[in-house]
C-alpha positions in Angstrom: 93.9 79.7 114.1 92.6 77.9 111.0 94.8 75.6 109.1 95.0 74.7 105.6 93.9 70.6 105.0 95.1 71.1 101.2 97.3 73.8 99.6 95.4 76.9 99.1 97.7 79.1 97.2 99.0 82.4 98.3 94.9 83.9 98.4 93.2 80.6 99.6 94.5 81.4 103.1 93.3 84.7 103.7 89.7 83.4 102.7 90.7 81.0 105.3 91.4 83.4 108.3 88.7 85.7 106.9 87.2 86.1 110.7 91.0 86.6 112.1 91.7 89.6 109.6 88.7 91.8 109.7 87.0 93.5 112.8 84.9 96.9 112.9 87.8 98.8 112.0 87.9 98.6 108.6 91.4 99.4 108.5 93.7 97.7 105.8 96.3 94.1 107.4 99.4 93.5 106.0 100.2 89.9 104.0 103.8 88.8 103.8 106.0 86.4 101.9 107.6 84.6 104.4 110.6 84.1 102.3 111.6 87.1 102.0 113.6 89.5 104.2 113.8 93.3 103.6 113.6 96.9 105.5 109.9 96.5 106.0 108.6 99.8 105.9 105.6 99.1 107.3 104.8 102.9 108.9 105.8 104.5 105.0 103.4 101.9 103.3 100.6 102.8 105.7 101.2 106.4 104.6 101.2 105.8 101.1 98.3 103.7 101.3 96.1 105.9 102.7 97.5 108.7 100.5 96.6 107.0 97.1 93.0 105.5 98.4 93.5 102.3 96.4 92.3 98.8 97.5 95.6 97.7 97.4 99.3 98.7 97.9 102.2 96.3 97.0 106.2 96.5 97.9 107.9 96.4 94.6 112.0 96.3 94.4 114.5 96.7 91.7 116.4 94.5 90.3 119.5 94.3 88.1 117.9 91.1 85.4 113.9 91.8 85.4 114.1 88.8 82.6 114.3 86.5 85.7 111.0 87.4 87.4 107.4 88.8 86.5 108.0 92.5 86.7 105.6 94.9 87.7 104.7 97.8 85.1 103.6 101.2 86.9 103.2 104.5 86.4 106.3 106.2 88.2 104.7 109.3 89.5 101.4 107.7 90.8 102.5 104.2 92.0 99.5 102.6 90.1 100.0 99.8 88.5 99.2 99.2 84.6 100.4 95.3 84.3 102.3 92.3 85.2 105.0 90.6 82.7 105.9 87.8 83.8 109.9 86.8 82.5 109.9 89.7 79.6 111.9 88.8 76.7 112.1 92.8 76.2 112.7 95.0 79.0 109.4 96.8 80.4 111.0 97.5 83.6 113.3 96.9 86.2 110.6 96.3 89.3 109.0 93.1 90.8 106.9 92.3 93.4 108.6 92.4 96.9 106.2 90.1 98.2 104.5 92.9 100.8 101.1 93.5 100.6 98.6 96.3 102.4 95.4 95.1 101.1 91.7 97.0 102.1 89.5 94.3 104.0 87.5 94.6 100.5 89.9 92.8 98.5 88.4 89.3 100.9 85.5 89.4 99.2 87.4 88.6 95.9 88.9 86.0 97.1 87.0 82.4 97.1 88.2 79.6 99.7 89.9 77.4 97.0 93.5 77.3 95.5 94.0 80.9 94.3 96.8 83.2 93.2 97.0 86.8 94.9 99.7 87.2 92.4 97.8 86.2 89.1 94.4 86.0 89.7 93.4 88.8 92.8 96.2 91.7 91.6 95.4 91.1 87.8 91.7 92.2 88.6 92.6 95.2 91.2 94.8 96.6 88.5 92.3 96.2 85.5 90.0 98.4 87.7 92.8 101.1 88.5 92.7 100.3 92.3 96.5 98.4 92.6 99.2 100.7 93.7 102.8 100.0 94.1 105.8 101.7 96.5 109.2 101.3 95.3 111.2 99.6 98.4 113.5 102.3 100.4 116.6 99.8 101.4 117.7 95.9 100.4 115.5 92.9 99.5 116.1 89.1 98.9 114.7 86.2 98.5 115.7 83.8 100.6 113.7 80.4 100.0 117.3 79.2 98.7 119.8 78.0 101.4 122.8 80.3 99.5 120.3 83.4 99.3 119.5 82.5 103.2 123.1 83.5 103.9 123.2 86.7 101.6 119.7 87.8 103.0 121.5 87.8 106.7 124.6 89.9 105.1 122.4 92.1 103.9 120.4 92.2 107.4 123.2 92.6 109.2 124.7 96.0 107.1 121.3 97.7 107.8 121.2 96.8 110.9 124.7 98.1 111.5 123.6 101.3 109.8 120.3 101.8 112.0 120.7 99.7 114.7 124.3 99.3 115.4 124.2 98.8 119.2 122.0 95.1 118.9 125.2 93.5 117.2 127.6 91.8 119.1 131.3 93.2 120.0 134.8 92.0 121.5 138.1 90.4 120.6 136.2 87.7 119.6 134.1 89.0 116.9 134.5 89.9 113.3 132.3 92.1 111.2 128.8 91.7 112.0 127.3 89.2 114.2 124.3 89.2 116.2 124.4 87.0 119.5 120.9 86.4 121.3 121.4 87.3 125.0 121.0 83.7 126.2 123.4 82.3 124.2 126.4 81.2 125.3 130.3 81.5 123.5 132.8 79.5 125.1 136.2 80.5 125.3 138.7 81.2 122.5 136.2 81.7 119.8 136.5 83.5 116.9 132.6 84.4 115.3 132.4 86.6 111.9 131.7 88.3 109.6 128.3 88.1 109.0 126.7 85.7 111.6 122.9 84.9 113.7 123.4 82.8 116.7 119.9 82.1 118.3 118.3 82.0 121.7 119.6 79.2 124.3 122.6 78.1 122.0 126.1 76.7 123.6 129.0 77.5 121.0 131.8 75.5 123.4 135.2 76.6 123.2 137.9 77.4 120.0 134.9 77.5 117.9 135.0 79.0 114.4 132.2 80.4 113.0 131.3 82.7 109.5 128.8 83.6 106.9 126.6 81.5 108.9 123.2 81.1 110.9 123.0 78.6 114.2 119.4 78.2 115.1 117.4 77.9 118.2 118.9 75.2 121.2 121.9 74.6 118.9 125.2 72.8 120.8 128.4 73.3 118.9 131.1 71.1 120.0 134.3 72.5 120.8 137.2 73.6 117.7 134.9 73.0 114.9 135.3 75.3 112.0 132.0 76.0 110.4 131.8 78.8 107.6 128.9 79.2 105.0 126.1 77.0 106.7 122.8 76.9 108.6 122.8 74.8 111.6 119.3 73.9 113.1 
């Protein structure tokens, strides 16, 4: 897989792994934030994408202060996208870019292997030509490239999953809310784990733990009657 020697941007990359993304197909890849955690609607955006015959489609979510982010101005009944304001002073909308992107293999050839913007360089031209399409996102969205929006994005995770998915979380006299144990994990005796907890593959939680509002990553050991709430442990 090819690997960046300097920082490329959020467009350098795909130049990058040009031979990796295209094939005889001709059928549109998806490009992801990786600091970012949502539904995913990944079967709907295909649909839509196809259904509008742009060169792009984007994720776009709503939020409560659009002041705070570059918001993306559409028509509502199409989906196409007129502009970007980045931090409006005077509200033009209440949508910005989820950070979810369905682009045509055609939208490579904009793209130059250097440090480049998807955002503010490749999107601005795709929407100046009437080709940039937006789908409001069905469900939550955060970003979670901040330790205290990690925790929120797995509270928000967890709800959905207990609305659509309900039988992955974790149950017993031992648990609280939602938690979601990985099946080689082990809990000791006389723990209490929740609300709103990840514990990863191959951990050890020893016995009279405590645990909430938290993530414990991969191979993590926690030693026995520690109290640990509001925290990622890797």
């Amino acid at each position: 897989m090819p690997q960046e020697t300097e920082p490329l941007g959020t467009a350098g990359p795909l130049a990058l792994a040009r031979d990796k993304l295209i094939d005889d197909s001709g059928e549109p890849f998806f490009v992801l934030n990786s600091d970012v955690i949502s539904e995913y609607p990944f079967k709907e955006m295909i649909e839509f994408h196809k259904a509008h015959g742009g060169e792009a489609s984007i994720i776009v979510t709503k939020v409560d202060e659009p002041s705070k982010y570059g918001v993306v101005v559409m028509e509502e009944s199409t989906g196409q996208v007129d502009k970007f304001v980045e931090k409006p002073k005077l509200f033009v909308g209440n949508k910005i870019n989820g950070g979810i992107y369905l682009l045509n293999p055609s939208v490579l050839d904009r793209i130059e292997l250097r440090p480049t913007s998807i955002e503010k360089e490749i999107f601005l031209k795709i929407a100046a030509e009437k080709k940039l399409y937006a789908m409001i996102l069905p469900g939550f969205w955060m970003d979670i490239g901040q330790s205290r929006d990690y925790i929120t994005g797995l509270r928000l995770y967890l709800d959905s999953l207990r609305k659509k998915a309900s039988t992955k979380l974790s149950t017993g006299s031992n648990i609280i809310g939602n938690v979601l144990v990985h099946e080689s994990a082990k809990i000791g005796e006389g723990c209490l784990i929740g609300p709103d907890v990840a514990i990863g593959p191959g951990c050890v939680v020893e016995s009279g733990v405590r645990l909430s509002r938290c993530t414990v990553m991969c191979g993590v050991r926690i030693k026995k009657h520690a109290c640990i709430p509001s925290i990622i442990i890797g």
